[in-house]
N, C-alpha and C positions, 0 to 999 in steps of 0.2 A: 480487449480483443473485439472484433468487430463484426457483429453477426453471432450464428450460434449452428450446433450440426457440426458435420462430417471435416467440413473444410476450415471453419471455426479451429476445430480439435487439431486438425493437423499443422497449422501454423502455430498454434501454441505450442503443442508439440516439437516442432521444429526447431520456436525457440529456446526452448527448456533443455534439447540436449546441445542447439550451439552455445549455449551460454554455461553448461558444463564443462565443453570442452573446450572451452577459452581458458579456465580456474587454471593454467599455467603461465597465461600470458601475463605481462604485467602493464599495469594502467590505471587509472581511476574510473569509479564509476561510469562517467560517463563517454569513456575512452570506451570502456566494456560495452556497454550500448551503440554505440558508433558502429563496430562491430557488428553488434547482431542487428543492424539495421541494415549495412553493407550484404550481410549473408541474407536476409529476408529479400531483397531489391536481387541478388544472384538467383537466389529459387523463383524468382516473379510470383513469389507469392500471392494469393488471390485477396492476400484481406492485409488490416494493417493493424497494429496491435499497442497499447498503452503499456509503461513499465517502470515501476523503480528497481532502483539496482543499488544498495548500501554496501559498505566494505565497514567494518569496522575492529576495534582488538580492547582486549582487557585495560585496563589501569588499572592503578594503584589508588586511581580515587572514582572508578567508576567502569566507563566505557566510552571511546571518542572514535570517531568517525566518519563517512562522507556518504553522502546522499545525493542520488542526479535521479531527475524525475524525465520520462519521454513520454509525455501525452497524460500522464498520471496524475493522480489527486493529491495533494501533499499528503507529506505524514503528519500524525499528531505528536508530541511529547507532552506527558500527563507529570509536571515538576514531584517531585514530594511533597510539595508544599500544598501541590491541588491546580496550581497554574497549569492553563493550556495554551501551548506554542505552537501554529502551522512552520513544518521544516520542510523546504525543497522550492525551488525556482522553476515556474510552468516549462515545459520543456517542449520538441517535435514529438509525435506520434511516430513510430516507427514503422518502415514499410511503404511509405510514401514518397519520399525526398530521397535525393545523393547528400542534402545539405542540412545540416541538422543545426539546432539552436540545444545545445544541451549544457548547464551548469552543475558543477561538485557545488554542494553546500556542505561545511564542517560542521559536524556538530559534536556536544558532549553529556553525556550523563551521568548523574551524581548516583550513587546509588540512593533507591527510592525512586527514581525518575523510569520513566516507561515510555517506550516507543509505539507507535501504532501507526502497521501499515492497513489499508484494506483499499479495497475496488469499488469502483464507482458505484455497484450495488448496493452499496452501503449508505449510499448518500443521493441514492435515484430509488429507494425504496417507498413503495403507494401500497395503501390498500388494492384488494383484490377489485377489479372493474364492476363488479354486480354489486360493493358496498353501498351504503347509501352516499346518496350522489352529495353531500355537502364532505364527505371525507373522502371520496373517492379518490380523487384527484389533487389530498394534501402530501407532496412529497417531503419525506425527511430528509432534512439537508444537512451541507456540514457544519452549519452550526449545531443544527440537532446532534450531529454525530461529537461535537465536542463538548456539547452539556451533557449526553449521556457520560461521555470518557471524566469528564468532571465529578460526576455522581459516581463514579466507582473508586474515587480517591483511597489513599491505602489500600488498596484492592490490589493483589498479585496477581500475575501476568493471567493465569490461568481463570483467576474468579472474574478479570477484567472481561476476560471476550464471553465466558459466560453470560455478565451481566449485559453486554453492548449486544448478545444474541438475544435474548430474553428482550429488551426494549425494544430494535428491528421487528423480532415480531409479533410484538404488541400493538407494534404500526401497521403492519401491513397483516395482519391474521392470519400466517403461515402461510399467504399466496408471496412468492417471489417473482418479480416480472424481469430481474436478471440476477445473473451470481453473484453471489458474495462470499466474501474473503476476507477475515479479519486475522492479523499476526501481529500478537504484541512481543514486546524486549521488555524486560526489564531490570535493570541494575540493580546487581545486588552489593551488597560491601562485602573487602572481600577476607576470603577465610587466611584465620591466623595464622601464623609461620612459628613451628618448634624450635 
């Protein structure tokens, strides 16, 4: 999202209940974005907004599914193994254009494997401006964001974003100079059949 306030709120807002009230249509990810990009440019929305949008379903050996990114930072997959994979193809910012550049990327996860979306906050996080001025100005990026996601290996979905919030801010000292947003997935195996 772009900016912050009143007007910020309201086109997120906007796009949170048209991309509810699409969950009838059918499409792939970035069919669904296309969409909410069509409905943002109808409202003449005042701001323009970044977004993923995954679709995905159970297996039998995990979880598999499609990822389209519009202006957004890739996702991470944390393997079981400890490997880290950026998943999704840079895409349009939404809000801007009738003509968008939007790609589905498949992906799959074994259980053990872990998904990680979050917001650029995440990866645009600095100490607070009155720090001292040799760290002032060190942003955590995404490769930060994927050696932390690395360092929480075996770690479930839930101790994961714990630990990835505990090191954001450890970097920035509880000053945030935008939002952040972290949502992990993680595959589990799946339960026995009687």
């Amino acid at each position: 999202m772009c900016g912050k306030g009143i007007q910020a709120a309201q086109v997120s807002s906007m796009a949170r209940y048209t991309v509810r009230a699409d969950t009838d249509e059918t499409g792939s990810p970035a069919d669904r974005l296309t969409r909410l990009n069509t409905a943002l440019l109808a409202q003449e929305a005042p701001r323009f907004l970044t977004a993923v949008y995954t679709a995905f379903h159970p297996t039998a050996e995990g979880l598999t599914g499609t990822l389209a990114l519009a202006g957004h930072p890739p996702a991470l997959i944390r393997r079981a193994d400890g490997r880290i994979e950026r998943l999704g193809a840079p895409g349009t910012l939404l809000g801007i254009m009738d003509t968008l550049n939007l790609t589905d990327v498949p992906f799959h996860l074994d259980p053990g494997d872990l998904l990680l979306l979050y917001t650029d906050g995440a990866i645009e996080a600095r100490p607070r401006p009155d720090a001292a001025p040799e760290t002032a100005e060190t942003l955590f990026g995404e490769n930060d964001l994927a050696a932390a996601l690395a360092a929480s290996h075996g770690m479930d979905a839930t101790a994961t974003i714990a630990h990835l919030t505990g090191v954001l801010e450890a970097h920035h000292g509880g000053w945030a100079s935008d939002d952040t947003a972290l949502l992990a997935l993680r595959a589990t195996s799946p339960a026995p059949t009687s």
